[in-house]
N, C-alpha and C positions, 0 to 999 in steps of 0.2 A: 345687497349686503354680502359681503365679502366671506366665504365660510373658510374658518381655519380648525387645524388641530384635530380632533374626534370629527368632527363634522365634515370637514373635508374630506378625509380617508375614507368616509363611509359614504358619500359622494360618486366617488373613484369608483369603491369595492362594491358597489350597490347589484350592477352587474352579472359579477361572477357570486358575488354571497347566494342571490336570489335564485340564480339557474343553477346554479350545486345543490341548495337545499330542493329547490323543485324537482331533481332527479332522484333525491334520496326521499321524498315524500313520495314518489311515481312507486319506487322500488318496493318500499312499507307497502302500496297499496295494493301493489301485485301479486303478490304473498298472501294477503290477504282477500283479494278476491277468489285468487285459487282456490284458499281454505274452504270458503263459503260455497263456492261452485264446487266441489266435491263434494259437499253434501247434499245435492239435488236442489241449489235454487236457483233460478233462471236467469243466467246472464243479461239478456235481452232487456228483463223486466229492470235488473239493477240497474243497467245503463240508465231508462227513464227514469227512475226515481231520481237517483244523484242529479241530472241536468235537469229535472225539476229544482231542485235546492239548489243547487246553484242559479240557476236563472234568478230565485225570488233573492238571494244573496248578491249578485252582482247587479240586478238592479236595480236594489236599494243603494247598493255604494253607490254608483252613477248617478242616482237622483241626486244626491245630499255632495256628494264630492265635485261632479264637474259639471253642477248648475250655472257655475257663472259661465265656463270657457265650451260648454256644450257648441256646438255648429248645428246652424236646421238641418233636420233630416228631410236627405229628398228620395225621389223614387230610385234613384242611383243607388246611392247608399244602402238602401234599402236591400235591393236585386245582390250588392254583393254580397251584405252578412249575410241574405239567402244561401248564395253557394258555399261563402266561408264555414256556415253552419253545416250542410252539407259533407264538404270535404273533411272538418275533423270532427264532428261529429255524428251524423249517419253512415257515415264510411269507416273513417277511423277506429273512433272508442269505441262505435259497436262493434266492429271486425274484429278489434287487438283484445276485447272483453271476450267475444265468444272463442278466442283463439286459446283462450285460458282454460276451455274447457279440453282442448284438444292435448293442448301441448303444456311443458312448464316454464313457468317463468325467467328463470334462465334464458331458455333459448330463446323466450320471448322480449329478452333483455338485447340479447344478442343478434337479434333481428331487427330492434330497431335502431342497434349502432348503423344499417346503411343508409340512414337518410341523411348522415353526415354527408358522404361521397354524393348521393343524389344531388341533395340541395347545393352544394358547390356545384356540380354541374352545368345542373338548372339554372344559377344565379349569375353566372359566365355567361349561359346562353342568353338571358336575356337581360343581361348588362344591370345588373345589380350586383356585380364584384367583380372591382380590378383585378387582371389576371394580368400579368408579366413573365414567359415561363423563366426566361433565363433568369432572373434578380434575384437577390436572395429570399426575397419577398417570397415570389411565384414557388420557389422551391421548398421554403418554407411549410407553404397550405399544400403542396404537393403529397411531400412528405409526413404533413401531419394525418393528411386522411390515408394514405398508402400505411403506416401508419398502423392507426386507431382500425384497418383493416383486418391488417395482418394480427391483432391483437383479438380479433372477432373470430375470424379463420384458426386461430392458434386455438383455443378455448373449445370451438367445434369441433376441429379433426384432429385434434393429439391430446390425446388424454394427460399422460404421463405418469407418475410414479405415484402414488401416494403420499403428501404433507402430512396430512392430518385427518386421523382416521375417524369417519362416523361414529359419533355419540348418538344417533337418533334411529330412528325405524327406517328400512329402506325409502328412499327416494321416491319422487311421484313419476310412475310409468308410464306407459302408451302405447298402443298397439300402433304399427305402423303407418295403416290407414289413417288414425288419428292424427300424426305426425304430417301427413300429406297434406290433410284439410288444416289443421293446423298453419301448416307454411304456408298455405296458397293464404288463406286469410289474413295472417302476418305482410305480405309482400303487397297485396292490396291497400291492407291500410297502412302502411309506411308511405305507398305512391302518395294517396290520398292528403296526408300530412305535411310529404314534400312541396308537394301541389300549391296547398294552403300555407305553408311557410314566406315559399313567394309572391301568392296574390296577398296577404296581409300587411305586406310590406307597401303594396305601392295602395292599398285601401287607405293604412293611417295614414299615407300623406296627405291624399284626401279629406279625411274625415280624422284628424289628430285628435281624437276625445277615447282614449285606449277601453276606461271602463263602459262607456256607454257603445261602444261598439261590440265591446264583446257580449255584453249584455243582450241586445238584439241577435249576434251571433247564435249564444245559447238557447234565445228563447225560439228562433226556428229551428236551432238542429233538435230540439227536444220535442217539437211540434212534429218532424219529419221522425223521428226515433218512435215517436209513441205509436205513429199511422204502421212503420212499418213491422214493431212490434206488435200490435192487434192482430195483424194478418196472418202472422208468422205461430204466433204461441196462442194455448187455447187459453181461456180468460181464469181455468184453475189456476195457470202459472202467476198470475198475479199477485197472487195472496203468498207472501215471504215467512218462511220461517223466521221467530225470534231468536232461537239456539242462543240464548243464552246474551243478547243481547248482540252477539258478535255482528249480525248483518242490517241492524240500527247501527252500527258507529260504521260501518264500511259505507252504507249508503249518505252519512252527515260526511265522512271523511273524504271519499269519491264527491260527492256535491258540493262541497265548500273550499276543499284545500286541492284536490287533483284539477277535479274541474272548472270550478269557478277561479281561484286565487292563480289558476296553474294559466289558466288560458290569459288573464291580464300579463302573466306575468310575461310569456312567452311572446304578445301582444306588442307589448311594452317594449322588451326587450330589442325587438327587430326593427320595431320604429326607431329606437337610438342607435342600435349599434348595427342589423342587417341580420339576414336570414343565416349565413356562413356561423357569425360570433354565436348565434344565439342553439345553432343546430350543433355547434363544437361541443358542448356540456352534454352531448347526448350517450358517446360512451364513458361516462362517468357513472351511468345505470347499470353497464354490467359489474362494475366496480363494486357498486353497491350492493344490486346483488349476489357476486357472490359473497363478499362477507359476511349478508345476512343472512344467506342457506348455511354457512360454516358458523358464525359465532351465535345466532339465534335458533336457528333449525336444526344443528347440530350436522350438515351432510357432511360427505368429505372434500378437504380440500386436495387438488391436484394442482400438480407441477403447472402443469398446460391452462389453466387457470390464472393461475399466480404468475406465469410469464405474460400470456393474451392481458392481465389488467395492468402489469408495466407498460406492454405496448400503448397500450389505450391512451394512458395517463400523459406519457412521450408523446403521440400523437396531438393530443389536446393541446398541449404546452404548445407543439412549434405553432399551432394554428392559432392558438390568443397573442405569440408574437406576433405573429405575421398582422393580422389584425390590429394588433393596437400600433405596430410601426407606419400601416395604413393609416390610421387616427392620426399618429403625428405627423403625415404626411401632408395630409389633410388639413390639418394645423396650422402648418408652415402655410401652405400656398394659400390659403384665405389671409392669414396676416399679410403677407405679399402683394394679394389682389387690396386691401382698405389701406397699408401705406402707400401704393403706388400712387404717384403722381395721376391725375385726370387726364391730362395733354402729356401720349408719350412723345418725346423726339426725335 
């Protein structure tokens, strides 16, 4: 059936709709695990809860959703959601969670703008994205991550003048040391996610069933999160403060919508379009947040701010060209290969 009109466009847009709102729900969450983790409750501990709810949330969709086009699971398949669960969830979310206690969100925004540049790397090396330096193509993704760089670097090292002056109580600080342990666990779990960016990619071709993968995904990283939480934290920290409700909706919002709906989406995403399109929406989080420390938390905004989320945004742009001019690329030369002739001359 032929889709037109509304339904076409939102076909097309499905893509970039999905991976913009999944940054601006990342940002909501980040803010809010801060909040909660200043008041003394255990990063560690919230990790597990959420990838508890999310596991019971993704796989019920996978039951009821991709019963018919499910694929058997074999021990293969298996062995990889092992490490995919590993890599962005006992590495990652725990890391970039506990990292929330060190450092602020922001920078931890801004820390995971370099897995843009990683993952294009990565994806070069091992031949999951065309690269052509000279074409305008190549120059294109070049310049979007050089880029979406320079708009990360701008935001860290140049403050600049004051836009608009704090409405709200000083800022969340750190002692230096903080800031140390802080980075080093940020830098860990960005590798981690780059990691998993690329192996998820050549997983779904194998196993093309996105919810039921990620599903088992969840349900070892949460199996591997709980072993190494026990170990780590004494069994007081288990028991969460209510405050008001606030760390019930962070652990339903982290397990439902960050974690669960975030990892199909991300899942999803690189099965259609590759690790590059799906990793470019990534500095759109600092974007996001900082609008939300300026229009919701009231901090100040800076010049240096305000130019680093231009860059960002420039960045982004040249590299979803680039990309989708690969798509039509792509396009062309399959129509090419089904009209050709069978017997060339």
């Amino acid at each position: 059936m032929e889709l037109r009109g509304i339904g076409l466009w939102f076909e097309i847009s499905k893509p970039y709709l999905f991976l913009t709102l999944n940054e601006l729900c990342l940002a909501v969450f980040m803010i809010l695990i801060q909040s909660i983790l200043s008041k003394g409750v255990n990063a560690l501990a919230i990790v597990v809860y959420e990838h508890i709810v999310a596991t019971i949330v993704i796989s019920l969709l996978a039951f009821f959703l991709e019963r018919q086009k499910r694929p058997p699971i074999s021990v293969k398949i298996l062995c990889y959601a092992f490490l995919l669960g590993l890599l962005q969830i006992t590495l990652c979310q725990l890391l970039l969670t506990t990292a929330l206690g060190f450092i602020g969100s922001s920078y931890e925004s801004i820390g995971l703008n370099l897995q843009t540049a990683v993952i294009f790397v990565l994806a070069v090396i091992f031949g999951q994205e065309k690269f052509r330096f000279w074409s305008s193509n190549g120059q294109a993704k070049i310049w979007g991550v050089t880029s979406s760089a320079a708009g990360v670097l701008s935001t860290v090292l140049w403050t600049g003048p004051t836009v608009l002056k704090s409405t709200n109580f000083p800022s969340f600080q750190v002692a230096t040391d903080d800031v140390i342990v802080g980075v080093i666990l940020i830098v860990v779990g960005v590798l981690a996610t780059c990691f998993w960016n690329i192996l998820v990619g050549h997983v779904t071709r194998m196993y093309p069933a996105e919810l039921s993968l990620t599903a088992m995904m969840s349900f070892f990283g949460t199996i591997q999160t709980a072993i190494v939480t026990a170990i780590v934290i004494p069994s007081s920290s288990w028991e969460l403060q209510w405050d008001g409700g606030l760390v019930f909706v962070a652990i339903l919002f982290g397990g439902i919508v960050i974690t669960g709906l975030s990892y199909y989406v991300m899942t999803w995403s690189i099965h259609k379009r590759g690790p590059v399109f799906t990793s470019a929406f990534t500095p759109l989080l600092i974007v996001f947040s900082f609008l939300l420390d300026t229009i919701v938390l009231g901090d100040s905004a800076h010049l240096g701010s305000i130019v680093g989320a231009f860059l960002v945004v420039v960045g982004l742009y040249l590299i979803l060209w680039a990309k989708a001019d690969d798509m039509k690329k792509n396009e062309i030369s399959d129509d090419l290969s089904v009209n050709s002739p069978l017997i060339q001359p």
